[in-house]
N, C-alpha and C positions, 0 to 999 in steps of 0.2 A: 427502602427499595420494595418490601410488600405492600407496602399502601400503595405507594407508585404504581405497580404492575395489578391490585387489585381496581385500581380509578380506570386506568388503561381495560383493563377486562369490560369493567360495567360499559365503558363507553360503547365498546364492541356492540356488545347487548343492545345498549338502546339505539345507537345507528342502525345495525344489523336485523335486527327486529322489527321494524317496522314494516307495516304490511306491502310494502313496495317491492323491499328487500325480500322479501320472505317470499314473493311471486316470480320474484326473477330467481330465486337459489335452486325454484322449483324447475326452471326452464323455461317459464313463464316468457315470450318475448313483447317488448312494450310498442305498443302499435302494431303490434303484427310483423316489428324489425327485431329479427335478432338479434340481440347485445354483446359485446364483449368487453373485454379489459387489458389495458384503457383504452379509453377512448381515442380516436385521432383527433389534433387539435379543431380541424375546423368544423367538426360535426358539434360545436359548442354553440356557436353560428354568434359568437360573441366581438364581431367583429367594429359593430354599435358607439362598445363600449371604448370611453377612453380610460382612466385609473386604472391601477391594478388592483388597487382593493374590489373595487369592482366588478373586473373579471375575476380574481379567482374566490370569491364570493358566490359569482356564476356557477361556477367552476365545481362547485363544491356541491350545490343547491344541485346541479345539474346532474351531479355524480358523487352522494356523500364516501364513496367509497376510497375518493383521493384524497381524504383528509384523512381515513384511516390510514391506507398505507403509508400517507404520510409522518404521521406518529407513528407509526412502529417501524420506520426509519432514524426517528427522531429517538427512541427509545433504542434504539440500537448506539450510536450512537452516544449517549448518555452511560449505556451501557459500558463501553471501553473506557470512561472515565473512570468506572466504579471495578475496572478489571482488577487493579490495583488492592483494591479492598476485598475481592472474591479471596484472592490470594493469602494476604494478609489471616484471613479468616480460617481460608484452608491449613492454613500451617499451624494455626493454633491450635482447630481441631485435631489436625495429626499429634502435637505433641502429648493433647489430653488423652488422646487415646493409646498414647506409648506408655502412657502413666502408668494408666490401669491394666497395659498388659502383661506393665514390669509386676505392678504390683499383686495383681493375678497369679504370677507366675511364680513370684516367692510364695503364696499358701496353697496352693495346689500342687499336689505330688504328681508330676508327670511321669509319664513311659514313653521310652521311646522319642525320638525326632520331635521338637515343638515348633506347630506349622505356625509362619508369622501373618497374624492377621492384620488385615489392614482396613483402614474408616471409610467404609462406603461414603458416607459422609464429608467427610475432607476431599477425596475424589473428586468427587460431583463439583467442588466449589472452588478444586486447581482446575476445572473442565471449561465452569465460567470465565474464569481469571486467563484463560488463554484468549488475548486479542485476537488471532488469528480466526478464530471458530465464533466469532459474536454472531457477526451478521450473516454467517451462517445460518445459526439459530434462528435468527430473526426474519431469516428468508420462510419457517416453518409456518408461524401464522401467517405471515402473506400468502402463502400458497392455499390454505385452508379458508379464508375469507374470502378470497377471490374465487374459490372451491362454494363456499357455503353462497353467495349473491349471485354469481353468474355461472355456475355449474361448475363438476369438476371438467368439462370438456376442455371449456375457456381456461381454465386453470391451467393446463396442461399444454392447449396449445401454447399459452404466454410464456411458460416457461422451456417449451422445446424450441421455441422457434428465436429465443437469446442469441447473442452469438457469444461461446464462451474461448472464440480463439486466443484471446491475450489471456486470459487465466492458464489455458493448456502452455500457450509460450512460455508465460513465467515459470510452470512447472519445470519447462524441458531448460528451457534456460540457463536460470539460476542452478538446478544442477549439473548444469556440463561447467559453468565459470566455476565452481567451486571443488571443482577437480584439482588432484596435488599435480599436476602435468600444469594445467591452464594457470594456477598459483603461483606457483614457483618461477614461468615465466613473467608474471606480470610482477611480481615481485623483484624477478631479477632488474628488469627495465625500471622501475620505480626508483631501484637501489640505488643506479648508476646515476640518474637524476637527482636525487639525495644527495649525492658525493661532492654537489656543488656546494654545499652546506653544512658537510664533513658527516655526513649520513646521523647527526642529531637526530633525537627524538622531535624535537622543532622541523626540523629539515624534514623527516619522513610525513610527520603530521602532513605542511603545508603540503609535500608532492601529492600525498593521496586527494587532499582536496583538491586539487586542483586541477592537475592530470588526470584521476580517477573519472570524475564528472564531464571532461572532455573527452575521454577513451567512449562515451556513452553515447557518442552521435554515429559512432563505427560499432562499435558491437551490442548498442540498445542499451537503454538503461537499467531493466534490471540485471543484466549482463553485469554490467558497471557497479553497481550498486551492491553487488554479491561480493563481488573479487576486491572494492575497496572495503568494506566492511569486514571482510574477512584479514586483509593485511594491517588495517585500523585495530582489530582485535589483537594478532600477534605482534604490532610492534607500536601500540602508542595504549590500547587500555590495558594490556599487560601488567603496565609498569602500575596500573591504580592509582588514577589523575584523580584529584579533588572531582566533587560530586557537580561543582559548578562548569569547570573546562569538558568533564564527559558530558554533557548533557548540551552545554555550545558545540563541541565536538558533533553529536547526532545531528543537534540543528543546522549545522553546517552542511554535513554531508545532506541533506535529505533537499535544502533547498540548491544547492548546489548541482545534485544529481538532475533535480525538474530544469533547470535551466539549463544544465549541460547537453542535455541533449538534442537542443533546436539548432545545432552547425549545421544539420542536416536535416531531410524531410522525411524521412524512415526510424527515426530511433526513440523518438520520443512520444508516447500514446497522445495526449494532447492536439500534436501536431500531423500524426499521422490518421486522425480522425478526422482532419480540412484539408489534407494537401492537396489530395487528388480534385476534390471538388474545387477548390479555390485556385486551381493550379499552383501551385508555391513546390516552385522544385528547391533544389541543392541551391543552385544560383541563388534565387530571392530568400532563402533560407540565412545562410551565410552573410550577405548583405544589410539583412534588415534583421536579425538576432543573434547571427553567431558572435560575431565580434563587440558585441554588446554581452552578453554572456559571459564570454570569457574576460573581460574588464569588472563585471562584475563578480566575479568568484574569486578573483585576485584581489580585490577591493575587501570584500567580505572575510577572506582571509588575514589578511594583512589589519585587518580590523580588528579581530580576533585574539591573533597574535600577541600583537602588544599589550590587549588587558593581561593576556597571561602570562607573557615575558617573562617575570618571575616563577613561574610554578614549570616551566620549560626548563631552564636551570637547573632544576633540583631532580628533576626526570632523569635528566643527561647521566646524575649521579647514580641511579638505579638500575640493577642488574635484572635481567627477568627472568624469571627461576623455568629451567625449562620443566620441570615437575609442574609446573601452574595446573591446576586441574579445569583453569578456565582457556587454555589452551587446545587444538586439535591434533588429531592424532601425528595430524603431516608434519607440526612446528616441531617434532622430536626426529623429525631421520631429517640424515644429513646424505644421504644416498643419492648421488646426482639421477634426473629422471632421463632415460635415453632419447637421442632426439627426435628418432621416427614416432615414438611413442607420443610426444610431443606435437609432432606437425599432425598425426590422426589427429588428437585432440581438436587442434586449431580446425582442420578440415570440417568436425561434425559442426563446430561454432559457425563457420562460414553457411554451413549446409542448413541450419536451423535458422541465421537469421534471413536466409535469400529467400529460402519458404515460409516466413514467419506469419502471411496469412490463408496457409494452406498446413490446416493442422495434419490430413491424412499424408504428406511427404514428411512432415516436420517431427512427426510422431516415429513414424517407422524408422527415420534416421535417431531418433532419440533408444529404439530398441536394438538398432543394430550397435550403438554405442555399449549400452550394457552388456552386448556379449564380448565386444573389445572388452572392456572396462575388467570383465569376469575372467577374460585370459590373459591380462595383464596386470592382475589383482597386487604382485608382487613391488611392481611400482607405482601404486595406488595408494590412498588414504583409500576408508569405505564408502562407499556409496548410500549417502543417507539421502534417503526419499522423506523424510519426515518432515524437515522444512520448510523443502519445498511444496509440498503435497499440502502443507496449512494454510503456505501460504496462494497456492493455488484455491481454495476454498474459500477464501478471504476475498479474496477477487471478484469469485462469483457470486457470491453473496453480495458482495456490494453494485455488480451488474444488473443483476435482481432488482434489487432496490434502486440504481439509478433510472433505471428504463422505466420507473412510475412516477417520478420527480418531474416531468414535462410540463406537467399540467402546473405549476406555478413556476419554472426554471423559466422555458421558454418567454412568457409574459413579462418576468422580469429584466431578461436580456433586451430585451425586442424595444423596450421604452425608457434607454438609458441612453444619454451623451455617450461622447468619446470617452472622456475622463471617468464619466461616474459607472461607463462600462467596465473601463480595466479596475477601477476600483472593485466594483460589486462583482467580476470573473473574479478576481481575488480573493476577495470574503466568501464566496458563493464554495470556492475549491478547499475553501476548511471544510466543508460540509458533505462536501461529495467529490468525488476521484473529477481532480481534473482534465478529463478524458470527455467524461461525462457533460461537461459545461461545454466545450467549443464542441462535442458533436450537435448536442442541444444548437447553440449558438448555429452551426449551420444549418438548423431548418426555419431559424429568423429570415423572412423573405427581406429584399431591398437591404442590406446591411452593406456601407459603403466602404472602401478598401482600408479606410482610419481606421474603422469600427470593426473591420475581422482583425489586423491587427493586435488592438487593446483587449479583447479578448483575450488574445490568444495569449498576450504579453503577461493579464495577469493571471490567467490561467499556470501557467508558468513559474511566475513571482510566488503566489499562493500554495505549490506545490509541497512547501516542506511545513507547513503551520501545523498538519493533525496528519495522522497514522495511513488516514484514507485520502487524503488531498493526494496522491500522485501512487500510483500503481506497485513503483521497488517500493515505496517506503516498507512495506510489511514484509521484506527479504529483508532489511537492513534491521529493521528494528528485532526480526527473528534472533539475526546472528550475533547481535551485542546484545540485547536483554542481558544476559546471564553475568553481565558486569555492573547493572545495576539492581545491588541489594533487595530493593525495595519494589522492582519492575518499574519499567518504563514508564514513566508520570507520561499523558496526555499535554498536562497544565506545563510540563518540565519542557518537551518536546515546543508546543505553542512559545515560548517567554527565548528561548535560545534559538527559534528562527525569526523570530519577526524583525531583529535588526536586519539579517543579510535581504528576508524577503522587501523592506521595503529601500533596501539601498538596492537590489534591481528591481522593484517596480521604478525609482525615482531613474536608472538610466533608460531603462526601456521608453518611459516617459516622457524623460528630455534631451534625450540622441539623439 
């Protein structure tokens, strides 16, 4: 990893250094036109060109600067791989240094209260090991190269003029779903669906898959995504499924979640980043994905299912200790919640997702909830902003970084068939939040109704392969981590959704 990040450095250096770069960082402008970053596509004037290598060879030559940020997107990235290993590392440093505190502590006479010290060191490397905060990080030199070539002005407009409204959603969100008021309802409802099934562990699994991911086209998917992952914690990882069922479990919900959300033209970032342009209401929504969706997630499940048949079984037979220390504080009262307290709840959820692209109503209703929330504390779990708040950073971080991806995204979508379109929106959304692809996708000129489509379809499909491929994944992955041992494998996540993702691209496909 330090060779890595020192090759990465030097590269900086010798791009960045050059006496081009070095006249522009000054304010230098070329031709006498001011520059900024990035570029807009057609000031490439690469329009000549047919191959891709091609243009963004152009592309590159034109502006070596999009090859850097594109490496340290790439290096981000790579980075969530190696989260796993931060971690790993961190804990061993912690234990070395319990060692010597203990052993410290036996030859030294103390007085008095012994303050406990802890490993700056290990810190720093649970700090890494947190997926939430990478590309955060990583948003750090992009901002200071784009600072160092084209001044810090252009640095600063690029970055104010983002729009960070779905990060602020998912903030306001994901905390209001994960209320013991909005839980306990959604739980209740799930239950009774259950009951068809004699409310098994089997039976609750499949309803959260598959009701949960369709609840996600009415109250938005990280919405969805929160409240299933949260009732997935207290009544199926609970019990501590084999390391293979939790990990198809994740992968299920995650692709589940990206395609439950297209019944409708509002719930799902992907699709509500074309609807209004492409006009695609509720009508052609429902029509042309929903019911294809939802055959797919039932499909995916029911797939699932039967490899595990047997490890369901033995679930059935396990009791869940309500002591679980991997449990939340709500899974211990049995305190019915009252039902005005209830319908506020439901009101602020309606009231955030009706404003959900007008962050200054969507906000204020999100603070007038906390002082409900603070006089109603009694029948509350707590109010943890921590979650949410990473994983609202996560978000932006990777906005940051999608919004300088054009310059080779665009050219790739623009010169692809139908098929090899939904294919590569697919592979394209392991790499970057499928939000990103079909907005990209709609500044493609002449793109014919097949081809927004396939897009969109695999943009969709693609959603659950990597952490960053669809927007809740990083709420969902937030609230179960702490079930798996070892943290959330990347590699684990990718291998348990690729069956469901390609059994609906295959309906999306050929529906």
């Amino acid at each position: 990893m330090i060779k890595m990040i020192g090759v990465v450095i030097l590269f900086f250096i010798i791009i960045l250094g050059s006496p081009d770069v070095l006249m522009a960082s000054e304010g230098v402008h070329r031709k006498g036109v001011e520059v900024s970053f990035p570029p807009k596509l057609e000031s490439y004037q690469d329009g000549h060109l047919s191959s891709i290598s091609e243009i963004l060879i152009h592309r590159i030559h034109a502006d070596p600067l999009n090859l850097v940020v594109t490496l340290l997107f790439l290096c981000a990235i790579f980075h969530t791989f190696l989260a796993c290993k931060f971690t790993k590392l961190a804990h061993k440093i912690e234990e070395q240094h319990k060692v010597k505190r203990i052993n410290k502590k036996n030859t030294v006479q103390y007085t008095g209260d012994v303050v406990e010290e802890v490993s700056f060191l290990s810190e720093i490397f649970y700090f890494f090991g947190e997926v939430e905060v990478i590309f955060g990080l990583w948003v750090i030199p992009v901002f200071w190269v784009i600072a160092f070539k084209y001044g810090m002005d252009n640095s600063i407009t690029y970055f104010t003029h983002i729009n960070y409204t779905e990060p602020l959603f998912v903030v306001v969100i994901m905390t209001l779903a994960a209320t013991r008021p909005i839980i306990k309802l959604s739980e209740k409802i799930l239950n009774q669906i259950a009951r068809v099934g004699k409310s098994s562990p089997a039976s609750m699994w499949f309803t959260v898959l598959t009701v949960g991911p369709v609840l996600g086209s009415l109250i938005t998917e990280p919405a969805a995504m929160t409240i299933s992952a949260l009732i997935l914690a207290k009544q199926f990882y609970a019990r501590k499924p084999s390391i293979k069922l939790a990990y198809a479990t994740i992968g299920l919900l995650f692709v589940n979640i990206s395609v439950g959300g297209t019944i409708s033209h509002f719930a799902a970032p992907p699709v509500l980043m074309v609807a209004e342009k492409w006009d695609w209401g509720f009508t052609f929504m429902i029509s042309n994905f929903g019911y294809k969706a939802l055959m797919g997630i039932v499909i995916a499940n029911l797939s699932y299912y039967f490899v595990f048949r047997s490890e369901f079984k033995k679930l059935a037979e396990l009791k869940i200790s309500v002591n679980s220390k991997l449990l939340i504080k709500w899974d211990m009262r049995e305190d019915p919640v009252p039902l005005g307290v209830t319908v506020v709840h439901i009101f602020f959820m309606i009231w955030t997702v009706y404003f959900a692209h007008y962050p200054p109503l969507f906000v204020a209703g999100f603070l007038c909830f906390l002082g409900f929330a603070r006089a109603t504390e009694h029948h509350q779990n707590r109010t943890d902003l921590k979650p949410a708040l990473l994983v609202g950073f996560f978000l932006a971080g990777l906005v940051v970084h999608g919004g300088l991806q054009e310059w080779w995204i665009s050219p790739i979508l623009g010169n692809l068939s139908v098929i090899h379109l939904m294919v590569g929106s697919t592979i394209l959304s392991a790499f970057n939040d499928n939000a990103s692809i079909t907005f990209l996708s709609s500044l493609v000129p002449n793109l014919t109704d097949s081809m927004k489509y396939a897009v969109v379809a695999g943009a969709v499909s693609g959603g659950g392969l990597t952490l960053i491929a669809n927007a809740p994944n990083p709420a969902g992955q937030s609230i179960l981590q702490k079930f798996f041992p070892q943290g959330v494998s990347p590699l684990g996540i990718f291998a348990s959704a690729l069956v469901p993702t390609i059994i609906m691209g295959l309906i999306f496909m050929l529906i």
